[in-house]
C-alpha positions in Angstrom: 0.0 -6.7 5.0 3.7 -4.8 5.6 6.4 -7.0 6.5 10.2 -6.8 6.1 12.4 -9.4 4.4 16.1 -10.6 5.5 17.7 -11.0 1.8 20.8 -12.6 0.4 22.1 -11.4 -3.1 25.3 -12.8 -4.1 27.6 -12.2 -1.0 25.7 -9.1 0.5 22.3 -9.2 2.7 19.6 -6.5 2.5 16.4 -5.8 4.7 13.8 -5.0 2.3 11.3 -2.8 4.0 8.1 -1.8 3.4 7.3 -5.1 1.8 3.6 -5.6 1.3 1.2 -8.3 -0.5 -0.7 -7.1 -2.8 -3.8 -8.1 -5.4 -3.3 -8.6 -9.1 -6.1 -5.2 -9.4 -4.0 -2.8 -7.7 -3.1 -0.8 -10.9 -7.2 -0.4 -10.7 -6.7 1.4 -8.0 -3.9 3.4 -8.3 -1.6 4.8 -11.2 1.7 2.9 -10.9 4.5 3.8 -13.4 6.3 1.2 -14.2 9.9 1.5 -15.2 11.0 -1.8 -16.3 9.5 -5.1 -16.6 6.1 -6.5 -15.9 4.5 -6.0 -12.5 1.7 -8.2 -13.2 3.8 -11.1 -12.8 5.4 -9.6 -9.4 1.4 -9.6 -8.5 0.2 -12.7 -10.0 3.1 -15.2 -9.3 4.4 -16.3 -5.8 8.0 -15.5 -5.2 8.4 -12.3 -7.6 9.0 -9.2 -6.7 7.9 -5.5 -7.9 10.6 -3.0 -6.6 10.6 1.0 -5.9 12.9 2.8 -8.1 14.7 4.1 -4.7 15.0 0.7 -3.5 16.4 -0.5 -6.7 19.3 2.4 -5.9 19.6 1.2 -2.6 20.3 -2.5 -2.9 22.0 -2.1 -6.7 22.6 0.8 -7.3 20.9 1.2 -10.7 17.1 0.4 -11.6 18.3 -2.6 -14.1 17.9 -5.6 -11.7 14.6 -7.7 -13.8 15.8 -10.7 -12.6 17.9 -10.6 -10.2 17.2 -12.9 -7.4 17.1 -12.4 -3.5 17.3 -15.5 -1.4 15.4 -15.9 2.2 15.4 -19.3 4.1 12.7 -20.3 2.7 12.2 -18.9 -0.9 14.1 -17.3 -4.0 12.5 -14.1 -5.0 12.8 -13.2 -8.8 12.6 -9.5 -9.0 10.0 -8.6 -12.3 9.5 -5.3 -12.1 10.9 -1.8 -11.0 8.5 1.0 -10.4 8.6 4.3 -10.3 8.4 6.1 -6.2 5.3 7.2 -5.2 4.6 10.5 -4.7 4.5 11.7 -1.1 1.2 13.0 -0.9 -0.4 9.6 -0.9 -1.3 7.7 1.9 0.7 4.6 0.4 4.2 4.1 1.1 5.5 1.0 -0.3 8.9 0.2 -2.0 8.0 -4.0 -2.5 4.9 -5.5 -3.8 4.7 -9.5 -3.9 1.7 -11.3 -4.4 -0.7 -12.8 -1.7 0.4 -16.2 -0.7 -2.0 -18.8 -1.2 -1.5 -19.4 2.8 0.1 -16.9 5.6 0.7 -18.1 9.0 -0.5 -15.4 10.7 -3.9 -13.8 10.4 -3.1 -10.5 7.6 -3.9 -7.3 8.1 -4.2 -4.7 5.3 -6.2 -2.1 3.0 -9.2 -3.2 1.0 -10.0 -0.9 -2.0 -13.5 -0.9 -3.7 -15.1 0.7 -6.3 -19.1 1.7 -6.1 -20.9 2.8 -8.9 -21.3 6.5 -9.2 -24.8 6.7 -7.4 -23.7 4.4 -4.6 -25.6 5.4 -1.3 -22.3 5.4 0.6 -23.8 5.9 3.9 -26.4 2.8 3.3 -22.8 0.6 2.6 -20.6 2.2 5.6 -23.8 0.9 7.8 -23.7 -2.6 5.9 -20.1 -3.1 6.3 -20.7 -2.3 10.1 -23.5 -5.0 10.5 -22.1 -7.3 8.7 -18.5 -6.9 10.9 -21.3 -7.0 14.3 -22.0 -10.2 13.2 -18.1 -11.7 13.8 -17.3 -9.7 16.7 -19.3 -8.9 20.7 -21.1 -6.0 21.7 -18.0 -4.3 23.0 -16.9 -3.9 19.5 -20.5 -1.3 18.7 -17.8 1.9 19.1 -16.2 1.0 15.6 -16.8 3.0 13.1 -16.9 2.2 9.2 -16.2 5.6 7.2 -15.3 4.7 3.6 -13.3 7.9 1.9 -12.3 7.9 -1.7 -8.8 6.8 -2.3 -7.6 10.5 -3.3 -9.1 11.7 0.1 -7.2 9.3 1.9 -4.0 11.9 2.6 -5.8 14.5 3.9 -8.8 12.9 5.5 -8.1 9.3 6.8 -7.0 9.1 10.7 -6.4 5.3 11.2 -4.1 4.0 13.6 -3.5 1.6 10.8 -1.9 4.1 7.8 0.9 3.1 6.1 2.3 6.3 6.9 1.2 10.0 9.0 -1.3 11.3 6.6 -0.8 15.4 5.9 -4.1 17.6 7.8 -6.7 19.3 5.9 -7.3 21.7 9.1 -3.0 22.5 8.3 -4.0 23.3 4.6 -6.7 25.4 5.9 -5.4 27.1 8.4 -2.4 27.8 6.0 -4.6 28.9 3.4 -6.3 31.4 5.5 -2.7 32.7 6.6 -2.0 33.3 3.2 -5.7 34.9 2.3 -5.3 37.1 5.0 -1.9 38.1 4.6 -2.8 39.3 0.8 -5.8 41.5 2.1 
């Protein structure tokens, strides 16, 4: 769930962006480096936050700000961790994690990562997620689709309206790579 934060740190105010809850397992799911501090505590404990290196530079900058605390009107964020950017051929593009909120106002919206075993019918699960989201929703809704895609596919092979960012085009890289085949015959 992206969202943006209004902040106040001493006597300047920031816009966080690209804030997004996340769940204490997402270092299962991808390879986070962390910099400084401890981003299991920006994941595990309301009102912490895990910060982009870039960010970090942004607001302060320098990356030394564990502990450093960013006032809303409602809460005081203690900043845990700093972590390094990620790499632009990912389909993620965050620069604040926090953890999920025991309750949100608003109905969230978001990614859900899972891990199958490695002989996991995957085309028995799509059709099991799709049944099972028939069940909450009127025939109207038969047109969706449920394609699961592992998590290093996403970049080149996910098209959801919903990406955190444009993902790159495996027909670009091919029709690059057959540029560059051609052109050394």
């Amino acid at each position: 769930h992206q969202f943006s934060l209004r902040v106040t740190s001493g006597n300047n105010d920031f816009n966080l962006q690209e804030v997004y809850f996340a769940s204490s397992n997402l270092t299962e799911f991808i390879n986070m480096e962390v910099l400084l501090g401890d981003l299991d505590s920006a994941l595990n404990t309301p009102n912490k936050l895990a910060i982009s290196e870039s960010e970090a530079l942004r607001l302060f900058a320098n990356i030394n700000v564990i502990g450093r605390r960013l006032i809303t009107k409602e809460h005081t964020y203690t900043i845990t961790a700093v972590f390094k950017d990620l790499p632009k051929q990912t389909h993620l593009q965050f620069k604040v994690l926090t953890a999920i909120p025991k309750s949100i106002n608003t109905p969230p919206h978001g990614y859900i990562y899972i891990k199958t075993a490695a002989n996991t019918n995957i085309t028995s699960l799509e059709q099991k997620f799709f049944d099972a989201y028939l069940q909450t929703k009127s025939a109207e809704h038969k047109t969706v689709k449920y394609k699961l895609l592992n998590i290093s596919d996403i970049y080149l092979y996910g098209n959801s309206v919903y990406e955190m960012k444009p993902s790159g085009s495996i027909t670009a890289v091919t029709i690059a790579s057959t540029l560059i085949f051609i052109i050394l015959l």
